[in-house]
C-alpha positions, 0 to 999 in steps of 0.5 A: 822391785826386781823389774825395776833394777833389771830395767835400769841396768839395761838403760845403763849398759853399754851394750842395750843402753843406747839402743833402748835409748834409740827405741824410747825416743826415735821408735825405730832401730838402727840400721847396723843394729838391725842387720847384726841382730838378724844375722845372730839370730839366724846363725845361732838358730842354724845352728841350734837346729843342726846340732840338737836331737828335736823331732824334724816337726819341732825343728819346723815350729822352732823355724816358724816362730823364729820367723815370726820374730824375724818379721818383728824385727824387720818391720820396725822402723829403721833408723840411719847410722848416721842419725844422731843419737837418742839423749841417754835415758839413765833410769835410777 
């Protein structure tokens, strides 16, 4: 019950909404999306790791997951910025 309500305040958000709706019909990722999610992960990564007290061996295995998940979200398929937009799947 509780996945179900966390799931379809995802699709209606303004936020994640469209781009899940992009994901469900397209199978792909926006361009512009893309990027950004890139550029945030690596900046708030970067700086995570300058700020903490980690031992330099788990700051390396925090580095190589967060590459894993950037080599996750650089393969997916990308769609243009100009595609058009995936119909809004609004889930009840």
């Amino acid at each position: 019950m509780l996945f179900r309500s966390i799931h379809a305040w995802l699709h209606r958000s303004r936020w994640f909404g469209p781009t899940l709706d992009d994901w469900q019909h397209y199978h792909g990722i926006r361009r512009s999306v893309k990027y950004r999610t890139v550029l945030l992960v690596a900046a708030v990564v970067a700086t995570s790791l300058v700020l903490n007290s980690l031992p330099w061996w788990l700051k390396y295995a925090v580095l190589g997951l967060v590459a894993c998940g950037l080599y996750v979200i650089w393969t997916v398929p990308t769609l243009p910025d100009d595609a058009p937009r995936a119909p809004r799947t609004i889930v009840e």
